[in-house]
FILO-680707 format. One record per residue: residue number from 1; residue in one letter; x, y, z of N, C-alpha, C in turn. Coordinates in nm, 4 decimals, decimal comma, always signed. Example, Ala and Ser with C-alpha at 12.3 -4.5 7.8 and 13.67 -1.06 7.14 Angstrom:
BEGIN
<resi->1; resn->A; nu->+1,3190; nv->-0,5690; nw->+0,7800; cau->+1,2300; cav->-0,4500; caw->+0,7800; cu->+1,3200; cv->-0,3300; cw->+0,7800>
<resi->2; resn->S; nu->+1,2850; nv->-0,2250; nw->+0,7080; cau->+1,3670; cav->-0,1060; caw->+0,7140; cu->+1,2900; cv->+0,0030; cw->+0,7870>
END
This chain:
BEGIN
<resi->1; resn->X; nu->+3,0304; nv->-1,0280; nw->-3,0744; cau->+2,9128; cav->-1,1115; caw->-3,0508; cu->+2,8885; cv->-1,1273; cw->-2,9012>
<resi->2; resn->X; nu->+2,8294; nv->-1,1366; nw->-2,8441; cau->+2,6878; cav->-1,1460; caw->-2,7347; cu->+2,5887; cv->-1,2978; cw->-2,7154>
<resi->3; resn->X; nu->+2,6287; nv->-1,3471; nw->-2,6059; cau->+2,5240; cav->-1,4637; caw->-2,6142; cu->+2,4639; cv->-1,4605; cw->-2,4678>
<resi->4; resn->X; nu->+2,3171; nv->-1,4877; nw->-2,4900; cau->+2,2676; cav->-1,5119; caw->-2,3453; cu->+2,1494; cv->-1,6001; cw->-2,3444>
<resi->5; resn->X; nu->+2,1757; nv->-1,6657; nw->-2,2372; cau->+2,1122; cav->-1,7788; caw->-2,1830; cu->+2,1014; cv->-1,7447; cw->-2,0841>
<resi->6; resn->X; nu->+1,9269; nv->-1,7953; nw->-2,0661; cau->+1,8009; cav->-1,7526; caw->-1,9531; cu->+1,8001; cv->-1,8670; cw->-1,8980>
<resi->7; resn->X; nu->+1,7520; nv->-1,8851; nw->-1,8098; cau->+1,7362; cav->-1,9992; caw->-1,7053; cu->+1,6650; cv->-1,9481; cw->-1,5848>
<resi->8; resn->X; nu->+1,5483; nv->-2,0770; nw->-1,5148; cau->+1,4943; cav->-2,0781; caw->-1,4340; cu->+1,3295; cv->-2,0670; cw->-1,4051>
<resi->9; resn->X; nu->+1,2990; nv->-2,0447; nw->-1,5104; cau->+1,1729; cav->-2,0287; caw->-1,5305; cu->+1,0567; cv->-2,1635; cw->-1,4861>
<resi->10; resn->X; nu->+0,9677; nv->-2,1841; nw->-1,4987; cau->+0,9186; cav->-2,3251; caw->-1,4768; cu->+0,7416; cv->-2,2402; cw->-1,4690>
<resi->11; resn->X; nu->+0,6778; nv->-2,3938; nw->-1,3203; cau->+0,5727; cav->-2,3533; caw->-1,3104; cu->+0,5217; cv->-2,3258; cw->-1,1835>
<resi->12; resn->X; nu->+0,4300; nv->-2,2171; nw->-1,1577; cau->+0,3969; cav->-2,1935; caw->-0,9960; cu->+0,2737; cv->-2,1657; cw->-1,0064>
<resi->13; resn->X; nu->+0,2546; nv->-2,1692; nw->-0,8615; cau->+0,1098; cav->-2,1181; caw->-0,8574; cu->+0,0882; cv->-1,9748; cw->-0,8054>
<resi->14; resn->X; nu->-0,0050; nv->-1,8935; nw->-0,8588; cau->-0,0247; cav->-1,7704; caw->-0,8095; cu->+0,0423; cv->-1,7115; cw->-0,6478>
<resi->15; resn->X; nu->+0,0798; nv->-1,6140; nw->-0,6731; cau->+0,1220; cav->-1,6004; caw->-0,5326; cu->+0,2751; cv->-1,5953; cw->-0,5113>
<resi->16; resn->X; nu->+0,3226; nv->-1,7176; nw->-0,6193; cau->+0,4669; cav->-1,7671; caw->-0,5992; cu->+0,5904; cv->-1,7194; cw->-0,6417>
<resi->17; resn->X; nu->+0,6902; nv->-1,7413; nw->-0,6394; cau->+0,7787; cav->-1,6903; caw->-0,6893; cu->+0,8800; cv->-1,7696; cw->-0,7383>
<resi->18; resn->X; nu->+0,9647; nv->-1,7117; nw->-0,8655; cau->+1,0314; cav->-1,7150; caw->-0,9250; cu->+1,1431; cv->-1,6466; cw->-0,9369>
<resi->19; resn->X; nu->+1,3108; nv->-1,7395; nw->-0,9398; cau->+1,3836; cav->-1,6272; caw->-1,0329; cu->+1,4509; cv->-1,6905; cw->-1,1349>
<resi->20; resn->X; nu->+1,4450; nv->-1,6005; nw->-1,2175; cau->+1,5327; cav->-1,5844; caw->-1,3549; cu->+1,6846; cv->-1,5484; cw->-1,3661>
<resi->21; resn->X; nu->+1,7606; nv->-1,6270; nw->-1,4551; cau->+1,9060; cav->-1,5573; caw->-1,4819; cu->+1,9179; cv->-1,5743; cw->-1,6070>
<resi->22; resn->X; nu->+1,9819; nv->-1,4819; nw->-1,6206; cau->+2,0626; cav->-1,4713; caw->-1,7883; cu->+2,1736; cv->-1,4332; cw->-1,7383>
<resi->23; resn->X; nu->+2,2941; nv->-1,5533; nw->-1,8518; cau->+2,3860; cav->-1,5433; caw->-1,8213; cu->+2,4370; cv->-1,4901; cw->-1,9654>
<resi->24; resn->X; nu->+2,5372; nv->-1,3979; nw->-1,9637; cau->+2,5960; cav->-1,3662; caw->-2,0537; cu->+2,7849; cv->-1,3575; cw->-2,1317>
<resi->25; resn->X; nu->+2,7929; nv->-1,4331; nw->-2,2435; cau->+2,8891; cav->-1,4555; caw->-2,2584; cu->+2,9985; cv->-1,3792; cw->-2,3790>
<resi->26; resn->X; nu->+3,0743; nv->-1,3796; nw->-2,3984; cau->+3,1485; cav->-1,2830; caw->-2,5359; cu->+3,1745; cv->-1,1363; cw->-2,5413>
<resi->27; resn->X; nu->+3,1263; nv->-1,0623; nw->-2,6118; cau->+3,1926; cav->-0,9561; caw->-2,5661; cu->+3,1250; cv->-0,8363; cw->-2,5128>
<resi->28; resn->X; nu->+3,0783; nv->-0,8704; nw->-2,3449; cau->+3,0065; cav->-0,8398; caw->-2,2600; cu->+3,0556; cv->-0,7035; cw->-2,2109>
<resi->29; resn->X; nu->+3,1578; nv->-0,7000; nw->-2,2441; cau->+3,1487; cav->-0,5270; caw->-2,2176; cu->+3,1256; cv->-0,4312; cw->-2,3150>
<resi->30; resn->X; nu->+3,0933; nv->-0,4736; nw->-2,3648; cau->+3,0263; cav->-0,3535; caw->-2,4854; cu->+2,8725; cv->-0,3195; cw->-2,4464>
<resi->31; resn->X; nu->+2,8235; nv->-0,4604; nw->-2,3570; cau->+2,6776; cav->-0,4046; caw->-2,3205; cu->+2,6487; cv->-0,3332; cw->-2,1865>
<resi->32; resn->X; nu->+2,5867; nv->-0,2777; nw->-2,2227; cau->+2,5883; cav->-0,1263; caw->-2,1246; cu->+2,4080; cv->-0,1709; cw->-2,0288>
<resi->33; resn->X; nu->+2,3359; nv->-0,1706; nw->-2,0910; cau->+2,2195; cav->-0,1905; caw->-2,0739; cu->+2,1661; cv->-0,3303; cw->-2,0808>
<resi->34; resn->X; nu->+2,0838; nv->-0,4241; nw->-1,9956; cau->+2,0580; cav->-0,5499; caw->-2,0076; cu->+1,8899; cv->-0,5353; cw->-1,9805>
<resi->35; resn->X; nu->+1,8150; nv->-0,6167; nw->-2,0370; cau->+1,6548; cav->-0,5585; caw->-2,0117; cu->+1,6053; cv->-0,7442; cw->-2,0108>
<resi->36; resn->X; nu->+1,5058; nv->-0,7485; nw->-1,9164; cau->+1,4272; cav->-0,8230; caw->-1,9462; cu->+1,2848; cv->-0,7992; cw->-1,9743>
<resi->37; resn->X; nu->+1,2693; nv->-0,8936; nw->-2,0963; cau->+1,1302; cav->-0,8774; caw->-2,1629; cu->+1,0275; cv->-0,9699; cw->-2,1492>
<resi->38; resn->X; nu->+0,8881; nv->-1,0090; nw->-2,1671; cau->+0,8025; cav->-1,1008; caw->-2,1739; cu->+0,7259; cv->-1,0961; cw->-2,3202>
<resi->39; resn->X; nu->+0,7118; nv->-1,2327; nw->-2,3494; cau->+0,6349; cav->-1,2501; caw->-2,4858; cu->+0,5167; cv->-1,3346; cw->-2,4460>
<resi->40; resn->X; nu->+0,3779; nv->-1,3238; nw->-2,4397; cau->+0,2653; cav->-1,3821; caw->-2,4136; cu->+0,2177; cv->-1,4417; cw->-2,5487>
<resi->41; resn->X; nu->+0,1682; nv->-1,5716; nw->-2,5574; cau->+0,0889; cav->-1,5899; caw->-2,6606; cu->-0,0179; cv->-1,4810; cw->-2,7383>
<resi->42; resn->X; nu->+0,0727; nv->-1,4484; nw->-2,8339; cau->-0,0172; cav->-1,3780; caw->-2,9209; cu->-0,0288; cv->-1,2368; cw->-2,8996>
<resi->43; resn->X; nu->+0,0695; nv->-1,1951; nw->-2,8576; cau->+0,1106; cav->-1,0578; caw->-2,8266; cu->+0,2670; cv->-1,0004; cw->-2,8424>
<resi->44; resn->X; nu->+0,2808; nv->-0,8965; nw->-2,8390; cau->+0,4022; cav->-0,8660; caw->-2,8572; cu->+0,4743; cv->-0,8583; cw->-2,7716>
<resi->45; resn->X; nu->+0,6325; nv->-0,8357; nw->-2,7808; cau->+0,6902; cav->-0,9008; caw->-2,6684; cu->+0,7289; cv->-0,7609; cw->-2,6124>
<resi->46; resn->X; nu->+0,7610; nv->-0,7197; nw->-2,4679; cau->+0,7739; cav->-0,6093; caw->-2,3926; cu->+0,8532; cv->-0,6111; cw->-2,2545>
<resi->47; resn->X; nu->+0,8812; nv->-0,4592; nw->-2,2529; cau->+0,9903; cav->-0,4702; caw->-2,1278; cu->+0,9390; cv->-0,5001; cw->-2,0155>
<resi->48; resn->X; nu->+1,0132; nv->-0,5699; nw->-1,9359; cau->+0,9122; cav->-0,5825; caw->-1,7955; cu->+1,0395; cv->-0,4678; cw->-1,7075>
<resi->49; resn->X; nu->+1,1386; nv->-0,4822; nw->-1,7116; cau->+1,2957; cav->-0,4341; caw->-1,6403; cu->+1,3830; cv->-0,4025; cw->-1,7065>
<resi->50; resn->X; nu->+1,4467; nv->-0,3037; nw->-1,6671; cau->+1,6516; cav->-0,2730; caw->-1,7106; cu->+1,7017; cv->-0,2402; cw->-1,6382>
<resi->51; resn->X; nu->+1,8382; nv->-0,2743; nw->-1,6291; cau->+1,9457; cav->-0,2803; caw->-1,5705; cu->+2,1065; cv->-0,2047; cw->-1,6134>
<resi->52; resn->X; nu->+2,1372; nv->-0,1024; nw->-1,5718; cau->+2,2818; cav->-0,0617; caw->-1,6459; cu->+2,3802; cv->-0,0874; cw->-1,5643>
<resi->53; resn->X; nu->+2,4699; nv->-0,0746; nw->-1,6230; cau->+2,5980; cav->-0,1501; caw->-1,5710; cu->+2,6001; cv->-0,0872; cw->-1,4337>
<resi->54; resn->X; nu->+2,6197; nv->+0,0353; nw->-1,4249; cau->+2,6178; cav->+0,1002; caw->-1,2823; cu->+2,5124; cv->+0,0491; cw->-1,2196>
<resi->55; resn->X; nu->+2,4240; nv->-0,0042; nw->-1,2387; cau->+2,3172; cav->-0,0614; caw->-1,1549; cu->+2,2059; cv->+0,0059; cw->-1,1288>
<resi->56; resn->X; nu->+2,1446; nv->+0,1137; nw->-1,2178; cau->+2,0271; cav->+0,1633; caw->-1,2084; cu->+1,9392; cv->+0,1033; cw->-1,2909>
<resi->57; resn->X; nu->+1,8093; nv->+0,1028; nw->-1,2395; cau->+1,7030; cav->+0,0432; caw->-1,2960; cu->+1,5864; cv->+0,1017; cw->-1,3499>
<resi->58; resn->X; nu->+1,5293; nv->+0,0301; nw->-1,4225; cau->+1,3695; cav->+0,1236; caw->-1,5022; cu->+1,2776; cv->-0,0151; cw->-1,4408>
<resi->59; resn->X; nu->+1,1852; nv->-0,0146; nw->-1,4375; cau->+1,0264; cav->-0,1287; caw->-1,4244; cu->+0,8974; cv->-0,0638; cw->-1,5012>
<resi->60; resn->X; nu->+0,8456; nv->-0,2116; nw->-1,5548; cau->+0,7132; cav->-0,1486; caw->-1,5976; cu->+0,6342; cv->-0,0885; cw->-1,4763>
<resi->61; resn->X; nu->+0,5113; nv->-0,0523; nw->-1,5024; cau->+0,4760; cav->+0,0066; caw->-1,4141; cu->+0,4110; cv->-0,1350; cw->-1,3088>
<resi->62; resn->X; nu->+0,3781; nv->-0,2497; nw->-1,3984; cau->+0,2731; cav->-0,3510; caw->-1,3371; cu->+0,3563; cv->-0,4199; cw->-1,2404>
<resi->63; resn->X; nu->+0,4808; nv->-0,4220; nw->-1,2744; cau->+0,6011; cav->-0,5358; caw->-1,1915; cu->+0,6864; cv->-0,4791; cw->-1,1074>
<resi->64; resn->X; nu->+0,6602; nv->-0,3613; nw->-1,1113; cau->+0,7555; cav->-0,2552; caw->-0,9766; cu->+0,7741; cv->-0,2932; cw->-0,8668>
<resi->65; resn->X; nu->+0,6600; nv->-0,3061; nw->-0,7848; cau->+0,6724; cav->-0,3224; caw->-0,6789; cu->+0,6646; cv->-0,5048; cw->-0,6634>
<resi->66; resn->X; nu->+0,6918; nv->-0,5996; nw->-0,7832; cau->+0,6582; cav->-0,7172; caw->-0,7267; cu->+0,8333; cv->-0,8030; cw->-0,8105>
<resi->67; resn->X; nu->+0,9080; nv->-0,7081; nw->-0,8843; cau->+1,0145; cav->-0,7949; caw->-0,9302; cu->+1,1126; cv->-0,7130; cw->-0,9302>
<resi->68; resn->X; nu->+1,2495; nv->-0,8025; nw->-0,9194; cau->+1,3679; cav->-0,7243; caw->-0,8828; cu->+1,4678; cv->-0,7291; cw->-0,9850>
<resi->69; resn->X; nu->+1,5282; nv->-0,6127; nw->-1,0713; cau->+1,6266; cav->-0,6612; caw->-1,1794; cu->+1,7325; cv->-0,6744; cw->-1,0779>
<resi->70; resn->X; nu->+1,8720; nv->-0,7089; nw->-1,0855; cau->+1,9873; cav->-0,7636; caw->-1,0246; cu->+2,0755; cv->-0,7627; cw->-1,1209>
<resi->71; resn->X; nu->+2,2250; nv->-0,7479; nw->-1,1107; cau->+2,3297; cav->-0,7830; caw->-1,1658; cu->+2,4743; cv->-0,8238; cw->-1,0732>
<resi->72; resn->X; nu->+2,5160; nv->-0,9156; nw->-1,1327; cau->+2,6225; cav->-0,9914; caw->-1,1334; cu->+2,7321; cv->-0,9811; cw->-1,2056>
<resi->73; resn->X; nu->+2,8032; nv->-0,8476; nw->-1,2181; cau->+2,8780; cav->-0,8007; caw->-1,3145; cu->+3,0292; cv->-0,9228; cw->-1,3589>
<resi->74; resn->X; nu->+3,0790; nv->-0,9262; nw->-1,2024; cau->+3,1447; cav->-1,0698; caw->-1,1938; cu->+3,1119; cv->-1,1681; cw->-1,2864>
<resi->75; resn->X; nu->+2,9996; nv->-1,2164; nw->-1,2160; cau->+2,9864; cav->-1,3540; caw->-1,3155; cu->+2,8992; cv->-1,2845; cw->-1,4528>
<resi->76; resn->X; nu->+2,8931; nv->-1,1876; nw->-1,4830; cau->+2,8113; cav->-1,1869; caw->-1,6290; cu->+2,6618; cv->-1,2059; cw->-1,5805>
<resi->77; resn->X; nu->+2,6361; nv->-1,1880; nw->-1,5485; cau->+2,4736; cav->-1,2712; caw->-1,5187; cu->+2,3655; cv->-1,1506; cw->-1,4286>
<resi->78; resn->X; nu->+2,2536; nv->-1,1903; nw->-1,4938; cau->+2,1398; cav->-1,0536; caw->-1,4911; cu->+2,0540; cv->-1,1262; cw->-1,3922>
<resi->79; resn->X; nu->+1,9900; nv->-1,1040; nw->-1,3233; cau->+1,8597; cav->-1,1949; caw->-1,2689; cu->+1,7193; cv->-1,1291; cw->-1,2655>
<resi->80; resn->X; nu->+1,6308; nv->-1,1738; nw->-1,2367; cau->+1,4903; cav->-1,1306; caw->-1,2112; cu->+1,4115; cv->-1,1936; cw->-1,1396>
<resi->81; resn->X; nu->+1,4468; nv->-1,1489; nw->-1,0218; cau->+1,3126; cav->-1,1856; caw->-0,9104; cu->+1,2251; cv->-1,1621; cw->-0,8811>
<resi->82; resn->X; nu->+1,1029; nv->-1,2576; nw->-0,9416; cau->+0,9542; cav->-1,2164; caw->-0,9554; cu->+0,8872; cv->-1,2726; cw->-0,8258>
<resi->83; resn->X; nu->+0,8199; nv->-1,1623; nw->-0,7434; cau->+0,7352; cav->-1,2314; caw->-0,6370; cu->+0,5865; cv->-1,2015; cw->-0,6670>
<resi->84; resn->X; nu->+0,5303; nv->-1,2132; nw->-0,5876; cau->+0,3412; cav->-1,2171; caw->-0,5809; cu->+0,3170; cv->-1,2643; cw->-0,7473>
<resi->85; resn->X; nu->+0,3748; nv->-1,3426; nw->-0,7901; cau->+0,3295; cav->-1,4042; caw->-0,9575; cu->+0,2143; cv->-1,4113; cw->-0,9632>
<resi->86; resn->X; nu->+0,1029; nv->-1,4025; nw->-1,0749; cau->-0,0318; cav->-1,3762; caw->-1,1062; cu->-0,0004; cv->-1,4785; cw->-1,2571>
<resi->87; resn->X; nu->-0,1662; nv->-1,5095; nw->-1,2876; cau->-0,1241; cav->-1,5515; caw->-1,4118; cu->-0,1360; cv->-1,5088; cw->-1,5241>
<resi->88; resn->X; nu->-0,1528; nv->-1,3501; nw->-1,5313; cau->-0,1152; cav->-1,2789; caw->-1,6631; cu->+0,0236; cv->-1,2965; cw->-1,6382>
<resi->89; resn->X; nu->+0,0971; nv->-1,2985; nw->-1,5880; cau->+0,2663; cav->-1,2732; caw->-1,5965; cu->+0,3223; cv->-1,4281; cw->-1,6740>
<resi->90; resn->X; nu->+0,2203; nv->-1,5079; nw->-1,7119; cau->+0,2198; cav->-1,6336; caw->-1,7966; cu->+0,3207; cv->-1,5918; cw->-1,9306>
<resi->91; resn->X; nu->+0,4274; nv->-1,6146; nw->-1,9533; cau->+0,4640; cav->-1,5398; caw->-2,0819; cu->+0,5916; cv->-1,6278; cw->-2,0834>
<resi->92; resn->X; nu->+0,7058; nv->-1,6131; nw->-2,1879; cau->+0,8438; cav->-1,6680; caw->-2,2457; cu->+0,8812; cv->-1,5209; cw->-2,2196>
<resi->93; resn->X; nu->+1,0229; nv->-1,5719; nw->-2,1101; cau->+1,0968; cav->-1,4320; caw->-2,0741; cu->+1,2197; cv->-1,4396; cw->-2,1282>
<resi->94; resn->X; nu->+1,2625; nv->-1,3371; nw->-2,1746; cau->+1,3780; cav->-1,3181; caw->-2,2451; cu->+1,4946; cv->-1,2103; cw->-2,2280>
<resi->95; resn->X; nu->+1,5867; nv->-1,2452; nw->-2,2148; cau->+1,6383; cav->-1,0967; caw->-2,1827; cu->+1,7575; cv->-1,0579; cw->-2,3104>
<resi->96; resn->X; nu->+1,7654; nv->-0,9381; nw->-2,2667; cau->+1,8449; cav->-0,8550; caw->-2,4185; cu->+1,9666; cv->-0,7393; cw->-2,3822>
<resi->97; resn->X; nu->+2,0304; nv->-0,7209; nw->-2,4874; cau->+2,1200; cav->-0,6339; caw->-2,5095; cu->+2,1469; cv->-0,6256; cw->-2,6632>
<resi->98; resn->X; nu->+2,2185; nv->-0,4449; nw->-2,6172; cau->+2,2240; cav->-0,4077; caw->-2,7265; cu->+2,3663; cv->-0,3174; cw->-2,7375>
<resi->99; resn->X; nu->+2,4750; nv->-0,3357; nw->-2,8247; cau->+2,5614; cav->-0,2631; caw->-2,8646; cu->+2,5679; cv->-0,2074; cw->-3,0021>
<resi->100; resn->X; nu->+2,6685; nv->-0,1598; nw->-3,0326; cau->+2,7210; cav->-0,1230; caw->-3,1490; cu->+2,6440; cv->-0,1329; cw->-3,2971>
<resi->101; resn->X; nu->+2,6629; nv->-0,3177; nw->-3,2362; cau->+2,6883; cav->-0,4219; caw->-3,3763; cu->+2,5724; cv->-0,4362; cw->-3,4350>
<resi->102; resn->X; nu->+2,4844; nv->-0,4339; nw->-3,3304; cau->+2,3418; cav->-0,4808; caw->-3,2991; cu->+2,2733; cv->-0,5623; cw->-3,1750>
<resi->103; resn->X; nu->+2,1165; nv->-0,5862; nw->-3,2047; cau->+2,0806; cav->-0,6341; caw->-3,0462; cu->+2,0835; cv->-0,8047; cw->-3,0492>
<resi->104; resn->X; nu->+2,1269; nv->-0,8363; nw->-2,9373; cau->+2,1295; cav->-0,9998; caw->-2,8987; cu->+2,0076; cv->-1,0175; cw->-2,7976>
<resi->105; resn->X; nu->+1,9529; nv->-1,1438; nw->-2,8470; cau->+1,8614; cav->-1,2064; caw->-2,7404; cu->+1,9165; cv->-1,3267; cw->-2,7206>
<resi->106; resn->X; nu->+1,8355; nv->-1,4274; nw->-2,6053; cau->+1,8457; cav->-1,5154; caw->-2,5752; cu->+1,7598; cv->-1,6040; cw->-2,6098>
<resi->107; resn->X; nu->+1,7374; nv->-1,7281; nw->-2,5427; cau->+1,6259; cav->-1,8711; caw->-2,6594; cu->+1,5047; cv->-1,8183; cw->-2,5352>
<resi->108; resn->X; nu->+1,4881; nv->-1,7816; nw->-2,4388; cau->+1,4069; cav->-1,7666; caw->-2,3683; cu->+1,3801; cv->-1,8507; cw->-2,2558>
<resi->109; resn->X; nu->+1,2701; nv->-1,8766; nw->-2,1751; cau->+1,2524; cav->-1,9382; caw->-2,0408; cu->+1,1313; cv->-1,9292; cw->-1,9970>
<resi->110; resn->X; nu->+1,0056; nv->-2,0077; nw->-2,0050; cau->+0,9111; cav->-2,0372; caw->-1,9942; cu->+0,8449; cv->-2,0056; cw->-1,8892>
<resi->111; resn->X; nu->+0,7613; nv->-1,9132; nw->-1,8234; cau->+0,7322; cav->-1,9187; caw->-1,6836; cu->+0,5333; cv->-1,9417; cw->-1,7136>
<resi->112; resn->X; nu->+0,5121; nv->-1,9992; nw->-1,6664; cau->+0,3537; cav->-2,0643; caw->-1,6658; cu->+0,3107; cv->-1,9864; cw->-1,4705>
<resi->113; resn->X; nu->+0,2195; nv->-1,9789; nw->-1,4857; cau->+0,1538; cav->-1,8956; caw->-1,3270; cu->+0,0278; cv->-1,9601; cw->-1,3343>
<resi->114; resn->X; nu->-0,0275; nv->-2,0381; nw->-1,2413; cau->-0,1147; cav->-2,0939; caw->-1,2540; cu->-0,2597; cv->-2,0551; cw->-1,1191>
<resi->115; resn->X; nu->-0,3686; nv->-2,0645; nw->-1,2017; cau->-0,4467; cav->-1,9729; caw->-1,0587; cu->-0,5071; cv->-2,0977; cw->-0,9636>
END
């Protein structure tokens, strides 16, 4: 089992920035790959970032140049540093993994962008 808890999210105004962590607990080495996703009202939920253990990364194409995946192999813990925030990026962020057993998410983390 796999548990993760997001943290940091809140509210800003356009322009601003944010970061995110997920921390992850149990049996964390089995996950190889860590991704953060966004869920918007009324849409489906999608990758924004990933992260592999070695530390290479993927980005959507919209958040490339404006957010940073990170890892903290030490402490377990993923981050996401979102700059120039807009308020489509309004969404419940979540981040994930996936082993063996199956995939784990987290309860999520609210980020509001306000214009």
């Amino acid at each position: 089992q796999v548990q993760f808890v997001e943290s940091g999210g809140g509210l800003v105004q356009a322009g601003g920035s944010l970061r995110l962590s997920c921390a992850a607990s149990g049996s964390t080495f089995s996950i190889d790959v860590i991704g953060w996703y966004r869920q918007a009202p009324g849409k489906q939920r999608e990758l924004d970032a990933a992260i592999r253990r070695g530390g290479s990364t993927n980005y959507k194409d919209s958040v490339k140049d404006r957010f940073t995946i990170s890892r903290d192999n030490a402490k377990n813990t993923v981050y996401l540093q979102m700059n120039s925030l807009k308020p489509e990026d309004t969404a419940v962020y979540y981040c994930n993994g996936v082993n063996f057993y199956g995939s784990y998410w987290g309860q999520g983390t609210q980020v509001t962008v306000s214009s």
